[in-house]
Structures are given as C-alpha cells and as structure tokens.
C-alpha positions in Angstrom: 0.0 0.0 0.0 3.2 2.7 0.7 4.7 1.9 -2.2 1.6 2.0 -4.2 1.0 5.7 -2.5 4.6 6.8 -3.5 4.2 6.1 -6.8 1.1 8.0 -6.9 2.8 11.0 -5.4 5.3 11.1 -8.0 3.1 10.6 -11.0 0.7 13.8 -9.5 4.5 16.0 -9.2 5.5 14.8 -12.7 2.1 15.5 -14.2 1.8 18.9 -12.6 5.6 20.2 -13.6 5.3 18.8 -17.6 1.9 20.2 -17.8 2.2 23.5 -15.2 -1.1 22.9 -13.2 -0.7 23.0 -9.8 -2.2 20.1 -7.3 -5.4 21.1 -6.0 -6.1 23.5 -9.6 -7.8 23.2 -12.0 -11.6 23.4 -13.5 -12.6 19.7 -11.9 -14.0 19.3 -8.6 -10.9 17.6 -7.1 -7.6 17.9 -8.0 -5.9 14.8 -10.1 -3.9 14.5 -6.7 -7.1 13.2 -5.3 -8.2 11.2 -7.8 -5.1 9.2 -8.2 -4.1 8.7 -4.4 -8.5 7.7 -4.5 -7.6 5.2 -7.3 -4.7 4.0 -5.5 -6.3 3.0 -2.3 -8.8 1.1 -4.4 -11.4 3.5 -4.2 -13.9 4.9 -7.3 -13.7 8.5 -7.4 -16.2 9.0 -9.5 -19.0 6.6 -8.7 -21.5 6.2 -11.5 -24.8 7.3 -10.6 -27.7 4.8 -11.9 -31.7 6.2 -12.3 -34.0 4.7 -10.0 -36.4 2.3 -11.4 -40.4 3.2 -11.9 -43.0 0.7 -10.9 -44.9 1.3 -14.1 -47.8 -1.3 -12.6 -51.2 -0.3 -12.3 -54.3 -2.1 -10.5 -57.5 -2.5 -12.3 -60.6 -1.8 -10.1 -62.7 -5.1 -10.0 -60.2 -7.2 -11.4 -61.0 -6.3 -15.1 -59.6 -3.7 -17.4 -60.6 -0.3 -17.1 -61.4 0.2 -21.1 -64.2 -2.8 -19.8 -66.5 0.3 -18.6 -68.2 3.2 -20.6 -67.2 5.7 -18.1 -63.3 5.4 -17.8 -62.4 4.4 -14.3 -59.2 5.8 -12.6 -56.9 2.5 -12.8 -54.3 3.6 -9.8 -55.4 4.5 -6.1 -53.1 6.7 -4.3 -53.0 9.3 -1.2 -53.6 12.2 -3.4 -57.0 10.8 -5.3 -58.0 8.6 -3.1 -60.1 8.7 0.4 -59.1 6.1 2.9 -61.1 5.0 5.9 -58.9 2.2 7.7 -60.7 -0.7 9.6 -60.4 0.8 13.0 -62.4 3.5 12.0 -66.0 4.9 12.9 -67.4 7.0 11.2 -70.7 8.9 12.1 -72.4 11.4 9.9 -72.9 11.2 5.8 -69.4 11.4 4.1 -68.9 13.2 0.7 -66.4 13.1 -1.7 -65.1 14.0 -5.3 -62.3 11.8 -5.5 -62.2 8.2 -5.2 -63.0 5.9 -2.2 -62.2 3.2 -0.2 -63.7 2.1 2.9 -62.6 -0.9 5.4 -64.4 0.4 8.4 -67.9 1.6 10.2 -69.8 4.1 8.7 -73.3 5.0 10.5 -74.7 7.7 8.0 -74.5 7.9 4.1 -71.7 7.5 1.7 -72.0 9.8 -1.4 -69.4 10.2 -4.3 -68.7 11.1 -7.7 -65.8 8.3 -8.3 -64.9 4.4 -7.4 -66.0 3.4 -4.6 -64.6 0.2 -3.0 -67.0 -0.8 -0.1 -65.9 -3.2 3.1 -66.7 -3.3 6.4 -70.3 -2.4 7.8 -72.2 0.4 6.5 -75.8 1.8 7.7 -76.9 3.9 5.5 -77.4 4.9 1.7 -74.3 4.7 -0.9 -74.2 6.8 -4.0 -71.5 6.7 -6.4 -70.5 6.4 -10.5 -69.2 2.7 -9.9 -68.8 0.5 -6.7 -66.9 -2.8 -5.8 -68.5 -4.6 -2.6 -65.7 -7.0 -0.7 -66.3 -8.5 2.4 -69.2 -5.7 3.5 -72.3 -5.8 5.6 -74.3 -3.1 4.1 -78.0 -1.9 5.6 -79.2 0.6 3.0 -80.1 0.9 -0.6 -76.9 0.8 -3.2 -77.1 3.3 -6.3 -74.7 3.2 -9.2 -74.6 5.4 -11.8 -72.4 3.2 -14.1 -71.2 -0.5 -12.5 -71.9 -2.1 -8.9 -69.8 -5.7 -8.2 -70.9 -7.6 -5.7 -68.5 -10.2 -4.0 -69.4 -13.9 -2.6 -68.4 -12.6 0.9 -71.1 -9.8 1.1 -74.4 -8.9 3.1 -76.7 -6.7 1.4 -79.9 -5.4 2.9 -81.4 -2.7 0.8 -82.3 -2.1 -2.9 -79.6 -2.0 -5.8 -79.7 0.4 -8.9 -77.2 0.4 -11.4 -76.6 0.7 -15.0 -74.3 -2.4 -15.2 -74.3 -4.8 -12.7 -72.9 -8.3 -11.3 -73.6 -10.1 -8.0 -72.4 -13.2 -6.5 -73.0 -12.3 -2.8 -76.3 -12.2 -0.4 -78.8 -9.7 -1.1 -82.1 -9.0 0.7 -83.8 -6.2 -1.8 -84.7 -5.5 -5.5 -82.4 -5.3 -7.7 -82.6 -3.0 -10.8 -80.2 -2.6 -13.6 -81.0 -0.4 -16.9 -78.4 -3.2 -19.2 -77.3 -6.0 -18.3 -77.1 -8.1 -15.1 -74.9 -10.9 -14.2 -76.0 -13.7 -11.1 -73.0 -16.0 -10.2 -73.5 -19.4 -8.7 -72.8 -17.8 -5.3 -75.7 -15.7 -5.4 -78.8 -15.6 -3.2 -81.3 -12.9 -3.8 -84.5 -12.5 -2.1 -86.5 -9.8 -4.1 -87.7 -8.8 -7.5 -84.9 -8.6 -10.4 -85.2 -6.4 -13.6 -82.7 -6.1 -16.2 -82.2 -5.5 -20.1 -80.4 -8.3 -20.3 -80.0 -11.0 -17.8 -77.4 -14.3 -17.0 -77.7 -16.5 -14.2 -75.3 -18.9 -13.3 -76.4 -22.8 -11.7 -76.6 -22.9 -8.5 -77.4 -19.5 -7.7 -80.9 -18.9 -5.5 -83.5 -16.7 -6.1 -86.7 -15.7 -4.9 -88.8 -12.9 -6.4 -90.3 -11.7 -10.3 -87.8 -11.4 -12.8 -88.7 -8.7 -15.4 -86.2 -8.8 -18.5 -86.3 -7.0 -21.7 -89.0 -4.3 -20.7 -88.9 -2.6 -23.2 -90.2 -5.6 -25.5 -92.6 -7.1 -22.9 -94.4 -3.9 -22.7 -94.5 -3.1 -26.6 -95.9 -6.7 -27.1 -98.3 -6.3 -24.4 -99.6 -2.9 -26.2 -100.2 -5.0 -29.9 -101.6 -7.7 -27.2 -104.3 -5.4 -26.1 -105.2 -3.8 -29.5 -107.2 -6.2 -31.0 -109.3 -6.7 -27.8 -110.4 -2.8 -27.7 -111.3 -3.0 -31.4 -113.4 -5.8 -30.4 -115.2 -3.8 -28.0 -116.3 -0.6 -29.6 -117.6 2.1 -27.2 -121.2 1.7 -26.6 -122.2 5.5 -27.9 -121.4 5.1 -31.2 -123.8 2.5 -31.4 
C-alpha cells in the first residue's frame, strides 16, 4: 500500500511540472492529486450514478380492465385521489367526496361520491357513487350506481340496488334494478324482485322474487296484445 501511494505522489508531481497545473487547480471538482491517491487506495472516485427504477404497474378496479366500462375508471389508487377510511375507523355522519373511495371500516350515516367506490366493512346507511366494488361488506341501506356495482361472494346486502351495469355473487335482501345488463354468479342468493335489459344467471345460484327482462319488449308486445281486444269492443255511444 506505501509503495503503491509513492508512486502516486510522483506521478501527481511529474504530471503537474510537464503540464504547469498545480495540485489542488484546475476546473474539476478535485484535483488529479485526489483522484489518483482515491484510485490508489482502491477506491472509485467518480462513482457512476444509476436512475432509479419506476414501478410502471397499475391495479384494475374489479379485477377487469378499465377500457371494460363506458365511463373510464381511474386505474391507480393513491393518497392524493383517493379517500381512505382504515378498519379501525368509525365514522358517524354522511361522508362526501369528489375523489375516489375506499372504505374498510364503520360508517353509520350515508356514503356519497362522484368516483370508485370500493365498499368493506359495515355500512348503515345509503351509498351513492359512479361505480362500486363490494368485498367483504355488511351493508343496511339501498346501493345506487350510476355506471357498475360488483358484488362479492363474501357480502351482506340489505337494501335495494340500482345500477346501469351490474354483477352479483354475494347475499342480497332487496330488488335489484339494472337499466343493461345483469350478471348472477352461482354464489348468489337474492331475495327480491330482479329487472334487467339483459340477464345471465349462473347454476346454482338462488333466487326468490319476479324477474322482469327486456322491458322494453314485454311492454310493446303487451300494447299489440291489447289492441285487438279494444277494437273488439267498440264504445257503446257510437252504437
């Protein structure tokens, strides 16, 4: 190591008299003096500097893509969009929001946003929101969803559903009411009437209630259905 040192003094002398810089001069940081004796001593002196790496990932509300809805949902949940209520937490009062939502606790009140709203724990009260993903809830109030409501296996609901979009594969004590479509998984026990554009129910799953599907069409037949008969029966004045 000394004589490795020594020869790194006499290299910085001999550079600096053959090229007329001065140790310690010069327009770098540190002076080649530095550097060498650094270099000597088996140090780097000038450590490269790699960029950090971006997780680039993104989660997809109810496990599907988010080009899957009409309405564009926000694919990535953090502190700045996003309104957390943790497990331990009680909440009393109706909450309001513009940005997104997440609940895991108690809420005794209402729940209104504009955004996602990702429902767990117990709620007692009304929830209104563009699009909603029940997991692992007990919910006592009507659910209204301006786009999509998803349902989970592990979920209580007690209380009417509106949505345009829906899917549900958990307990539901209520009507349920959905302007498109409707999917009932195999999980699925509801207790109440069910109306949908279109409707797919899985085997297995248990219902008890009317089923009204393809309104629309059921009430325009039902028109054609009853013009015949008052033709039939002209009014008696004109007779």
């Amino acid at each position: 190591m000394l004589n490795n040192f020594k020869q790194a003094w006499r290299e910085v002398f001999s550079f600096s008299k053959t090229s007329g810089i001065q140790p310690g001069s010069g327009n770098n940081n540190e002076s080649p003096k530095k550097d060498t004796v650094e270099a000597a001593q088996g140090k780097n002196p000038h450590p490269v500097k790699y960029p950090e790496r971006k997780d680039d990932r993104v989660s997809a509300p109810f496990g599907r893509n988010p080009q899957d809805y009409k309405n564009v949902l926000k694919p990535k949940y953090d502190e700045t969009t996003t309104t957390f209520i943790t497990k331990s937490t009680v909440i009393t009062g109706t909450i309001k929001t513009d940005s997104d939502l997440k609940i895991a606790g108690k809420i005794e009140g209402n729940v209104e946003g504009r955004n996602i709203a990702i429902i767990g724990g117990k709620i007692f009260g009304d929830i209104n929101c563009t699009s909603t993903e029940i997991d692992d809830a007990h919910i006592e109030g009507n659910i209204t969803a301006v786009e999509m409501i998803d349902i989970g296996k592990d979920n209580m609901i007690l209380g009417n559903i509106s949505a345009n979009r829906g899917k549900v594969a958990g307990k539901v004590r209520g009507h349920v009411t959905v302007k498109q479509d409707l999917e009932i998984e195999e999980e699925a026990i509801i207790l109440g009437d069910i109306t949908a554009d279109l409707l797919s129910i899985k085997k297995g799953a248990a219902l008890y209630g009317n089923m009204n599907v393809r309104r629309e069409q059921i009430s325009t037949i039902t028109q054609k259905l009853q013009q015949p008969q008052n033709q039939s029966n002209p009014d008696p004045e004109d007779s």
